[in-house]
N, CA and C atoms as a LAMMPS dump frame, in Angstrom:
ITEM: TIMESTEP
0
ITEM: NUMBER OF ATOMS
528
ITEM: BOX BOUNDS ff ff ff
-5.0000000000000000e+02 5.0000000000000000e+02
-5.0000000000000000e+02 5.0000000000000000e+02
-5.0000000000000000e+02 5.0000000000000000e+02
ITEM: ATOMS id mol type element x y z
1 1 1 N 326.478 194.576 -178.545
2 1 2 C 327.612 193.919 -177.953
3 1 3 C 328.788 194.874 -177.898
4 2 1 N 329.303 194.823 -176.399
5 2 2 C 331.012 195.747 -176.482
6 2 3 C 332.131 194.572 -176.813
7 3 1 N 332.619 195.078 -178.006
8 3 2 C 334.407 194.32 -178.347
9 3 3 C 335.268 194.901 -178.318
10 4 1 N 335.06 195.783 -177.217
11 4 2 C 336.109 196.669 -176.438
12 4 3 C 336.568 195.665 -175.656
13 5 1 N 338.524 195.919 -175.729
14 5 2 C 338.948 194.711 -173.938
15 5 3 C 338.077 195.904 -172.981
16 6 1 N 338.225 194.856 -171.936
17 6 2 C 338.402 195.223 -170.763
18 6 3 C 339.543 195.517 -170.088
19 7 1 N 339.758 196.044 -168.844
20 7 2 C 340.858 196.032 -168.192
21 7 3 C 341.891 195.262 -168.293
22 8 1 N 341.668 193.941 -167.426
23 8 2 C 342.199 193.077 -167.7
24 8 3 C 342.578 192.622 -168.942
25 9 1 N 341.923 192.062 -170.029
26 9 2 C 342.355 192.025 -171.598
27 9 3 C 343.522 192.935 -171.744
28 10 1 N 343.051 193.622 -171.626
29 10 2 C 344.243 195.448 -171.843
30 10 3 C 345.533 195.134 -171.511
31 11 1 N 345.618 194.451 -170.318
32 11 2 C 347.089 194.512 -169.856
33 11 3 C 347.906 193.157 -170.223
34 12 1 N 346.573 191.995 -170.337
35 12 2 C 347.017 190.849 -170.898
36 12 3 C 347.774 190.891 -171.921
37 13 1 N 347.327 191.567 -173.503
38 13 2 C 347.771 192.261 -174.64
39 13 3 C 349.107 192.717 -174.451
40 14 1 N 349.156 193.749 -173.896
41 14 2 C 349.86 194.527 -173.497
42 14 3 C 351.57 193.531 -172.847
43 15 1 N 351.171 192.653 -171.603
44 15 2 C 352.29 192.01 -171.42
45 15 3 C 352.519 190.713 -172.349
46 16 1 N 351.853 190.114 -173.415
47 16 2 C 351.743 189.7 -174.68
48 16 3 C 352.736 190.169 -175.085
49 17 1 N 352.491 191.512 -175.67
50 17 2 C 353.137 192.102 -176.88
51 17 3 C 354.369 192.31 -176.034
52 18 1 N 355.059 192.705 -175.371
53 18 2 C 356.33 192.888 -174.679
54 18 3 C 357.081 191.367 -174.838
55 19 1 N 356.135 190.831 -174.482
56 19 2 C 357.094 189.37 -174.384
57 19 3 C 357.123 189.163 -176.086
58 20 1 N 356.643 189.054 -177.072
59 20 2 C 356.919 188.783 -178.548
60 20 3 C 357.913 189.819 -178.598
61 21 1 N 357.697 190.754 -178.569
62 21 2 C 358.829 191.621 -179.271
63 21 3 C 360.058 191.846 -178.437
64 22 1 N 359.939 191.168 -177.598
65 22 2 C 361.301 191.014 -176.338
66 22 3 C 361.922 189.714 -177.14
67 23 1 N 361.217 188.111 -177.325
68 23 2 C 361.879 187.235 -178.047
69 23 3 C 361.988 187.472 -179.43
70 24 1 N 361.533 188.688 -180.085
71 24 2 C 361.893 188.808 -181.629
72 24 3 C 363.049 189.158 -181.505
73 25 1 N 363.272 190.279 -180.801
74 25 2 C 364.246 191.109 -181.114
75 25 3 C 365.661 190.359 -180.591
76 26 1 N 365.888 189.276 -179.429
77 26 2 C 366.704 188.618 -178.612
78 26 3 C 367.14 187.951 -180.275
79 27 1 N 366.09 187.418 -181.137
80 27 2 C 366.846 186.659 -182.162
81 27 3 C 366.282 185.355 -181.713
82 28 1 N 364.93 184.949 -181.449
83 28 2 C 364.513 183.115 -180.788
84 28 3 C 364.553 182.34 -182.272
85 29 1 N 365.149 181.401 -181.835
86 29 2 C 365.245 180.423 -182.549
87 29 3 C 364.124 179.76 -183.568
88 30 1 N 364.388 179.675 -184.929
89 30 2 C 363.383 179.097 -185.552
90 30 3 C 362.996 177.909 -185.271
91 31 1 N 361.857 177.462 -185.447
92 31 2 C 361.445 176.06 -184.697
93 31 3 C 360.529 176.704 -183.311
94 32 1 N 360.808 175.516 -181.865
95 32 2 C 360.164 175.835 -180.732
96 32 3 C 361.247 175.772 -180.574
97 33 1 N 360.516 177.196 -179.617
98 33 2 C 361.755 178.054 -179.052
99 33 3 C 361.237 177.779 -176.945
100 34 1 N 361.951 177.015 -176.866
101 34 2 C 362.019 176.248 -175.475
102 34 3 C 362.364 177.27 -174.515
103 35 1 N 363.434 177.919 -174.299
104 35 2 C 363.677 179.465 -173.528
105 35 3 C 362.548 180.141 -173.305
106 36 1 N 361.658 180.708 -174.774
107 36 2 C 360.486 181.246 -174.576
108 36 3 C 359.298 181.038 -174.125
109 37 1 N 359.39 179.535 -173.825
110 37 2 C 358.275 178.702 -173.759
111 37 3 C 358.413 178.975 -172.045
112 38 1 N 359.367 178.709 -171.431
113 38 2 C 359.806 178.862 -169.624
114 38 3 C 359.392 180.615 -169.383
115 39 1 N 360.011 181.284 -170.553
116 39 2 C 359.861 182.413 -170.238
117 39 3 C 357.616 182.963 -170.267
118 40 1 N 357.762 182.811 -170.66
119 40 2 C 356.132 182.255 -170.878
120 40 3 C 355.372 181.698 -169.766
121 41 1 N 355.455 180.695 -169.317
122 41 2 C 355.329 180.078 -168.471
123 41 3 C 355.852 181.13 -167.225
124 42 1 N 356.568 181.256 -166.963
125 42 2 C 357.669 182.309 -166.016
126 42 3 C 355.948 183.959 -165.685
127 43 1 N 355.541 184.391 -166.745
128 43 2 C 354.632 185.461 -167.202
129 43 3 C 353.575 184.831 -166.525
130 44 1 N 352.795 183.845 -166.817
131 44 2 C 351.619 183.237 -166.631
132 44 3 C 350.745 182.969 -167.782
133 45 1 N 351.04 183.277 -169.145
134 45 2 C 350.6 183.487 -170.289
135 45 3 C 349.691 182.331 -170.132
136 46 1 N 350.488 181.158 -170.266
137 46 2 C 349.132 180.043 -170.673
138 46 3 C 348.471 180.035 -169.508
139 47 1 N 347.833 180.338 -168.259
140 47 2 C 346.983 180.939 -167.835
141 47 3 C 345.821 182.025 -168.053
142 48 1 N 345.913 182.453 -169.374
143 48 2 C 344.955 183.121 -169.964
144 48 3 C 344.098 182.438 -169.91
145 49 1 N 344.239 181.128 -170.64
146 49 2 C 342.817 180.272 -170.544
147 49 3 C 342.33 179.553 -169.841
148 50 1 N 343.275 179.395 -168.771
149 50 2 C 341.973 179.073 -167.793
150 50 3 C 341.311 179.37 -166.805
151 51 1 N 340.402 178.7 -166.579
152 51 2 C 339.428 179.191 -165.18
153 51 3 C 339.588 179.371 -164.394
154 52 1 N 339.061 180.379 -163.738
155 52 2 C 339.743 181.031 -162.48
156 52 3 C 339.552 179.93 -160.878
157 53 1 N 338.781 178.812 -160.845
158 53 2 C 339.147 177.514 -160.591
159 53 3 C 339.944 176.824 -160.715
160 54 1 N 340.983 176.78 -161.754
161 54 2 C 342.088 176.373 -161.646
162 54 3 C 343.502 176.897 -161.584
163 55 1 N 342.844 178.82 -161.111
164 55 2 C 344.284 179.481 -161.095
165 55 3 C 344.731 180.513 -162.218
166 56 1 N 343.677 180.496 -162.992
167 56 2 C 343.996 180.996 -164.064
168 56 3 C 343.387 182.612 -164.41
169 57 1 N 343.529 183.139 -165.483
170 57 2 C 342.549 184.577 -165.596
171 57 3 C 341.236 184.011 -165.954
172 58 1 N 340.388 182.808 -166.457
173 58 2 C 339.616 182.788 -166.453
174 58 3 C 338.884 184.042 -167.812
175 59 1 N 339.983 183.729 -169.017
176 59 2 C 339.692 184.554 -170.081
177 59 3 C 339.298 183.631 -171.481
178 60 1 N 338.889 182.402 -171.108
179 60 2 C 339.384 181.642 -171.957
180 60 3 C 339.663 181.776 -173.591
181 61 1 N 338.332 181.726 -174.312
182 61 2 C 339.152 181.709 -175.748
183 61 3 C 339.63 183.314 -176.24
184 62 1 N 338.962 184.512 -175.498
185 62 2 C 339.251 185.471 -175.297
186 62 3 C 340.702 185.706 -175.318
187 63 1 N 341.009 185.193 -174.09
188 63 2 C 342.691 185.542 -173.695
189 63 3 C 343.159 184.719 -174.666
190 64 1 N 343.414 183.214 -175.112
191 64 2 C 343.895 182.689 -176.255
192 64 3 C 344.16 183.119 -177.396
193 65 1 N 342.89 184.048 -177.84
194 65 2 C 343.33 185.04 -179.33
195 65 3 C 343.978 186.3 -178.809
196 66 1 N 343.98 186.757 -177.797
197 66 2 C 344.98 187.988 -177.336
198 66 3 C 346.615 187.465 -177.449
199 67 1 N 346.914 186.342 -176.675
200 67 2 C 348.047 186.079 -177.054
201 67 3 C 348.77 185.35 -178.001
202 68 1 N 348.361 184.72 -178.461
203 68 2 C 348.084 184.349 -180.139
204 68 3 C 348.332 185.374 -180.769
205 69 1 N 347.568 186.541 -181.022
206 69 2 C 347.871 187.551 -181.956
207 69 3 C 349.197 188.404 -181.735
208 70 1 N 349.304 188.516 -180.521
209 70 2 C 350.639 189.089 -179.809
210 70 3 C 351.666 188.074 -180.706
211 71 1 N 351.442 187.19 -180.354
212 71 2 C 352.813 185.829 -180.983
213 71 3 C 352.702 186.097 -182.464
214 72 1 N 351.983 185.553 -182.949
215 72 2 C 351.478 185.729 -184.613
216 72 3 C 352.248 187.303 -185.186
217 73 1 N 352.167 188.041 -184.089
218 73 2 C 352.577 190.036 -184.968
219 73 3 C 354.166 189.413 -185.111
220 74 1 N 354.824 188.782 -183.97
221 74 2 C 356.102 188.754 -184.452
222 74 3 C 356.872 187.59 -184.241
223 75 1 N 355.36 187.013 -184.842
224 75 2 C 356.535 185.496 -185.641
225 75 3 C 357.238 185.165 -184.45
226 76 1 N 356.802 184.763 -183.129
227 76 2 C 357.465 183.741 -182.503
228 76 3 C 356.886 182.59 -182.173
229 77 1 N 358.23 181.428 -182.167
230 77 2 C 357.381 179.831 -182.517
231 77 3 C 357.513 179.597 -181.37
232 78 1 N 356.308 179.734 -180.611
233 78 2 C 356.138 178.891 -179.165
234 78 3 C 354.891 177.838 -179.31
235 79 1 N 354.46 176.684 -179.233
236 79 2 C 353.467 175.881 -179.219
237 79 3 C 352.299 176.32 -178.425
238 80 1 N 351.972 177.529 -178.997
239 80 2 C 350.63 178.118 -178.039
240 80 3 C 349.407 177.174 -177.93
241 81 1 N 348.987 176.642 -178.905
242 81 2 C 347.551 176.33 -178.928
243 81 3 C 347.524 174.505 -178.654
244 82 1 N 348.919 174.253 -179.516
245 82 2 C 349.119 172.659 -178.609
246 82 3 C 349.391 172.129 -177.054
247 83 1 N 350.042 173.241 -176.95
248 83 2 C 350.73 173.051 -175.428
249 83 3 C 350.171 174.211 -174.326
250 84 1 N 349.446 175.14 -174.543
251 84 2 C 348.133 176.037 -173.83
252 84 3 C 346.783 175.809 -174.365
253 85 1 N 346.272 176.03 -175.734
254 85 2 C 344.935 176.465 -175.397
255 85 3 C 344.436 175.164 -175.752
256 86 1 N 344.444 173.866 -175.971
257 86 2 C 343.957 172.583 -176.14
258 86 3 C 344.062 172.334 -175.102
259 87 1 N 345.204 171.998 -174.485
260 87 2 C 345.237 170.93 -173.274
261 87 3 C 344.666 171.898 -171.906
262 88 1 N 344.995 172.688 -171.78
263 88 2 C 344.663 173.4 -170.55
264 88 3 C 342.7 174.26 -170.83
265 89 1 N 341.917 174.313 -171.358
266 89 2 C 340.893 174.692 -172.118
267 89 3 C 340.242 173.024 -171.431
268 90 1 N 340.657 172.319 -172.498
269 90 2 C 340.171 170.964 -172.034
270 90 3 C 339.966 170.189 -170.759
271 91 1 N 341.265 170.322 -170.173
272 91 2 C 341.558 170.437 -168.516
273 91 3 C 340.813 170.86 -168.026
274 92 1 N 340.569 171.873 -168.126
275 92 2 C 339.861 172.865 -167.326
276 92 3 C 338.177 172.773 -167.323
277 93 1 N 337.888 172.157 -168.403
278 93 2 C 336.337 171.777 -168.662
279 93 3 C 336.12 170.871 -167.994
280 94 1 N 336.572 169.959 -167.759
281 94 2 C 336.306 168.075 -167.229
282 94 3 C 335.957 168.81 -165.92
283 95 1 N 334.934 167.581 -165.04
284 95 2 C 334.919 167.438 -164.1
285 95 3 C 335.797 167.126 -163.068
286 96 1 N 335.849 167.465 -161.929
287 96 2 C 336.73 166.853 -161.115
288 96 3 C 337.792 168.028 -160.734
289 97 1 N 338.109 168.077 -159.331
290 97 2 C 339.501 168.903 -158.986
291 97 3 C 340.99 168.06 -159.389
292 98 1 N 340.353 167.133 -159.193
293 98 2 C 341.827 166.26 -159.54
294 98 3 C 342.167 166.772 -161.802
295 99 1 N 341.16 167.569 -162.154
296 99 2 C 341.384 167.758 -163.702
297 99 3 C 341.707 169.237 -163.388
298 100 1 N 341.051 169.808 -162.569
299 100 2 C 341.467 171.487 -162.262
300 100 3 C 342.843 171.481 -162.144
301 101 1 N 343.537 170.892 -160.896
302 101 2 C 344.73 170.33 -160.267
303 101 3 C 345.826 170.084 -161.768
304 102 1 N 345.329 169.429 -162.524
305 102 2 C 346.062 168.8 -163.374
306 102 3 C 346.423 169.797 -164.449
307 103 1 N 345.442 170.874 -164.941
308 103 2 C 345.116 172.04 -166.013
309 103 3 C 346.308 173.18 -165.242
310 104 1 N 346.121 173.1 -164.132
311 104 2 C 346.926 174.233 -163.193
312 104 3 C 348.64 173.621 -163.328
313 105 1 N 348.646 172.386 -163.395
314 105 2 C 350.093 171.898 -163.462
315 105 3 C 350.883 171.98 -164.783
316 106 1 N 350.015 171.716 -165.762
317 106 2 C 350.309 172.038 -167.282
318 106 3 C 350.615 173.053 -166.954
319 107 1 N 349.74 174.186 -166.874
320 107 2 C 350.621 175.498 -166.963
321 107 3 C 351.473 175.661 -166.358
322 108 1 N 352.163 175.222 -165.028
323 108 2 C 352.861 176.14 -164.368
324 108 3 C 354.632 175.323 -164.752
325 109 1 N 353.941 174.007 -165.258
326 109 2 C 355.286 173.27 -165.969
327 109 3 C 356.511 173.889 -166.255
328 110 1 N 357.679 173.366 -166.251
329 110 2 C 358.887 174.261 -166.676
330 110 3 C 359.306 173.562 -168.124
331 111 1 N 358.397 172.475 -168.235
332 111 2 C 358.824 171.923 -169.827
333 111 3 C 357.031 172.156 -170.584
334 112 1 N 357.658 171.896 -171.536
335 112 2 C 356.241 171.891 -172.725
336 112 3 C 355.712 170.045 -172.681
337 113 1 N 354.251 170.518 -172.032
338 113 2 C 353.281 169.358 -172.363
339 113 3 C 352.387 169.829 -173.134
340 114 1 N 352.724 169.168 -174.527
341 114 2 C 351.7 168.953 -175.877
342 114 3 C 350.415 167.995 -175.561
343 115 1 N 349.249 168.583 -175.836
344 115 2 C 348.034 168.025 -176.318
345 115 3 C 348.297 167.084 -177.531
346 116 1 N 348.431 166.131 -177.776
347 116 2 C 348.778 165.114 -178.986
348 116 3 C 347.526 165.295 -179.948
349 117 1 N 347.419 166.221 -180.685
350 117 2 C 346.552 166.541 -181.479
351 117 3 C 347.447 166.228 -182.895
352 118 1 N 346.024 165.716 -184.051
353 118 2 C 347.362 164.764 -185.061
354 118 3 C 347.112 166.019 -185.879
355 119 1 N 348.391 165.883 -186.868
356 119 2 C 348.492 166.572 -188.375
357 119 3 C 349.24 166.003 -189.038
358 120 1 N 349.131 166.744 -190.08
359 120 2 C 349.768 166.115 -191.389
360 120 3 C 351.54 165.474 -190.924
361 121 1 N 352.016 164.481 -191.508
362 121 2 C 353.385 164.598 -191.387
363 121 3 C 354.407 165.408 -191.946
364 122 1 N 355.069 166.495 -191.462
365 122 2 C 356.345 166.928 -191.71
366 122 3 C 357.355 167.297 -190.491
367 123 1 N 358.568 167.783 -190.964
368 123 2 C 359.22 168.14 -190.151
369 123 3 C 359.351 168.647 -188.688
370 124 1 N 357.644 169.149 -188.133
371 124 2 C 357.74 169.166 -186.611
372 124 3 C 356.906 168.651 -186.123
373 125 1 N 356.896 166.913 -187.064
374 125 2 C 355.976 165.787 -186.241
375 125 3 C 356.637 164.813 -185.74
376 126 1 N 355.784 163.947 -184.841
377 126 2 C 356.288 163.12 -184.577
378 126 3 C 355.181 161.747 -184.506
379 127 1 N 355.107 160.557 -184.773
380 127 2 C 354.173 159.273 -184.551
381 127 3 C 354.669 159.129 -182.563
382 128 1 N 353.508 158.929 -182.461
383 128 2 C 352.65 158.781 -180.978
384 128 3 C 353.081 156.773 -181.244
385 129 1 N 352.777 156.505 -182.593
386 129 2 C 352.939 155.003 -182.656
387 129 3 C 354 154.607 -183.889
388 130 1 N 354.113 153.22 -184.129
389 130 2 C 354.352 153.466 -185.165
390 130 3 C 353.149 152.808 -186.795
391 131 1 N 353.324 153.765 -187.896
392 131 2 C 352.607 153.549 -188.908
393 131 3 C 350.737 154.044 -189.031
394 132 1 N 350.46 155.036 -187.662
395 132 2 C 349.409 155.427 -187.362
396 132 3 C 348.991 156.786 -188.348
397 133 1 N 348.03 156.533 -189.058
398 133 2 C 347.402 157.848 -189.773
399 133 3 C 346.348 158.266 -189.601
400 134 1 N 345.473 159.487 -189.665
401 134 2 C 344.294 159.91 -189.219
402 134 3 C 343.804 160.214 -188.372
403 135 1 N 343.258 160.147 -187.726
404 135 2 C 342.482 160.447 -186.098
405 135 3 C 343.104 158.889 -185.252
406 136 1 N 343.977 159.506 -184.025
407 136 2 C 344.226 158.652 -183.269
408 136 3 C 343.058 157.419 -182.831
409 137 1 N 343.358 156.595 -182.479
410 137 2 C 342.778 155.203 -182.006
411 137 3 C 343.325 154.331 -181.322
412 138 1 N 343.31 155.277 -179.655
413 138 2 C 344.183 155.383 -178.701
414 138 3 C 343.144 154.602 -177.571
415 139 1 N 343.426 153.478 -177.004
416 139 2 C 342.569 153.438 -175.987
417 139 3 C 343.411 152.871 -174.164
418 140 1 N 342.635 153.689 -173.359
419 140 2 C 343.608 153.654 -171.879
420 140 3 C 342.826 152.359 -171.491
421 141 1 N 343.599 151.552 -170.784
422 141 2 C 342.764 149.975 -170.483
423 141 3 C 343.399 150.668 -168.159
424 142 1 N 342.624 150.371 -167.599
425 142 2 C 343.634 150.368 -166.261
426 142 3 C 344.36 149.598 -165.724
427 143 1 N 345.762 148.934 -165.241
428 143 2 C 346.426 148.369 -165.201
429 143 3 C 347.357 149.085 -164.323
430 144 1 N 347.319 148.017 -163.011
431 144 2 C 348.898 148.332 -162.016
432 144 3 C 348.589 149.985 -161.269
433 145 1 N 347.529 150.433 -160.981
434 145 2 C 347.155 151.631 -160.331
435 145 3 C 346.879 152.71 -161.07
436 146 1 N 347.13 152.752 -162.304
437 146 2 C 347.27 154.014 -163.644
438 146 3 C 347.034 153.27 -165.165
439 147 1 N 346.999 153.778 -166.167
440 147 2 C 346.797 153.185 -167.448
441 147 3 C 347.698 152.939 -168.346
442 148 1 N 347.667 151.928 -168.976
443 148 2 C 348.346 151.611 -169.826
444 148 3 C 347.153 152.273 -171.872
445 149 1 N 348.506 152.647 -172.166
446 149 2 C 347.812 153.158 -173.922
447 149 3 C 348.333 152.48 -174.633
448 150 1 N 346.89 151.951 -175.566
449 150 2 C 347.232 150.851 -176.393
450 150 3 C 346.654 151.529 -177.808
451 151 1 N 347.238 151.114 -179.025
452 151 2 C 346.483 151.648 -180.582
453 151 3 C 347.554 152.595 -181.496
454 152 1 N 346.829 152.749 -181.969
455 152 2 C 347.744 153.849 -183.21
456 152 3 C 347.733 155.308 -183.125
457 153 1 N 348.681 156.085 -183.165
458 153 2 C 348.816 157.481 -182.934
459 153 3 C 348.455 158.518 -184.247
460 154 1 N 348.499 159.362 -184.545
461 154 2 C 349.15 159.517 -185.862
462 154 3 C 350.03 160.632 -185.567
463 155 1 N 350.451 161.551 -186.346
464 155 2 C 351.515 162.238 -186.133
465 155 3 C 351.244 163.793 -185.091
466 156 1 N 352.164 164.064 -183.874
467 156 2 C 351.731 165.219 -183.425
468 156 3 C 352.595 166.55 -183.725
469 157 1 N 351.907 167.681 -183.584
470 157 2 C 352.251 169.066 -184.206
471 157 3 C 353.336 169.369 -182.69
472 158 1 N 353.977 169.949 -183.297
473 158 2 C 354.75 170.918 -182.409
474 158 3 C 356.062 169.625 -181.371
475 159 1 N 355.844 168.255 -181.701
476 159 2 C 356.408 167.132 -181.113
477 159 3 C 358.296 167.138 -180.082
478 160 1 N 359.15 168.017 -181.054
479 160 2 C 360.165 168.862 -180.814
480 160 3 C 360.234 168.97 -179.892
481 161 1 N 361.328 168.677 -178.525
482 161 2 C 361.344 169.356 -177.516
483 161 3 C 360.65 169.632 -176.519
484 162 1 N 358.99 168.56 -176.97
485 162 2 C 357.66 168.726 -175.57
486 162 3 C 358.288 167.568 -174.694
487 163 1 N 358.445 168.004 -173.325
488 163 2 C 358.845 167.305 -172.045
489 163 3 C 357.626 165.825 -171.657
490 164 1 N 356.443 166.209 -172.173
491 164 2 C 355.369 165.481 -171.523
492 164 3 C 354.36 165.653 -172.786
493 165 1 N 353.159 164.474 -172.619
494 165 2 C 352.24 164.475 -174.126
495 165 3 C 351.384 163.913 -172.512
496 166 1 N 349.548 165.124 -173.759
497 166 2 C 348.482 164.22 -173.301
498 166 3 C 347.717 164.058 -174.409
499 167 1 N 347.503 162.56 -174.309
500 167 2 C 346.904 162.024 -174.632
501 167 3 C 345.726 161.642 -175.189
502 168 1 N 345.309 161.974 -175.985
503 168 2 C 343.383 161.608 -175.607
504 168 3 C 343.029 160.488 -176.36
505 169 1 N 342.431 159.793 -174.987
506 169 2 C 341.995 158.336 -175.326
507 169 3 C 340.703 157.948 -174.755
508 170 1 N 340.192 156.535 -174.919
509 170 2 C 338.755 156.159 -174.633
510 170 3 C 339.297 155.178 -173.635
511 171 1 N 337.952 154.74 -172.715
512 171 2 C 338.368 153.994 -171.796
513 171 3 C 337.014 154.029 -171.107
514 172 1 N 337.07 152.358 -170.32
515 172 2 C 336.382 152.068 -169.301
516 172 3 C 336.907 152.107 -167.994
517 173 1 N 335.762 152.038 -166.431
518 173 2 C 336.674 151.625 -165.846
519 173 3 C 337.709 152.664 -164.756
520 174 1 N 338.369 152.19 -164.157
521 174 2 C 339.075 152.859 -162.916
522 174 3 C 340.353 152.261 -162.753
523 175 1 N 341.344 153.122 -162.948
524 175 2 C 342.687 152.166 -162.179
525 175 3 C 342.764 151.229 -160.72
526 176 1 N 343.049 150.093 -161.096
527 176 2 C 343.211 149.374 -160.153
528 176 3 C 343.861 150.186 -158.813
């Protein structure tokens, strides 16, 4: 096996590491750092992971630990893996263009949409419901052309400042 990058990888890294050590050095804010997150977005970063069907480099968990590690060298708090490599990874797997369509919009967002993935409660959570612990028990019923979410949340990571949440829920069925 080669675990050499490739080209591409190479430069991915590469404009990675410029952008961390461009928001280290600016001084980004502890917490989520929302500026960086546009600026990010602005790059194409969370486009690393996805498929080149939906617009993306089509690097998936590949490109995810490239920029990840870039972020991780200098400690900047952007919601990489809640708000890129969950929701857009996931997106991008489902069937359907209307889920391609949707994976491509996450990324190109000018706000942060969090994957509502639960964790422990502290300071950069938030309840989806109220009094919900453990693995969500979220279910979409269809109602009025789109869904209505009914059940208990439990707490999501990175909650701060995300513009938009998805969801993951069970369901029968088709919107009216």
């Amino acid at each position: 096996m080669n675990f050499e990058p490739d080209e591409t990888e190479t430069l991915l890294g590469d404009l990675a590491a410029r952008f961390a050590r461009e928001r280290a050095e600016a001084g980004a804010p502890q917490g989520l750092d929302a500026d960086g997150w546009v600026q990010a977005l602005e790059l194409g970063l969370p486009g690393a992971v996805l498929g080149e069907a939906a617009g993306g480099m089509g690097l998936g968990a590949v490109g995810a630990m490239i920029v990840a590690e870039a972020l991780g060298a200098r400690h900047v708090a952007l919601p990489w893996v809640t708000a890129s490599v969950a929701p857009l990874v996931l997106l991008s797997e489902l069937d359907g263009a209307g889920f391609a369509a949707m994976a491509a919009d996450v990324a190109a967002a000018g706000d942060v949409a969090l994957m509502a993935l639960p964790v422990a409660e502290g300071p950069a959570a938030v309840t989806l419901s109220s009094g919900g612990r453990g693995a969500p028990g979220i279910r979409a019923i269809p109602e009025g052309g789109g869904w209505r979410l009914t059940g208990r949340g439990a707490p999501v990571a990175d909650a701060e400042g995300a513009g938009r949440f998805l969801v993951p829920a069970t369901g029968d069925g088709k919107p009216e």
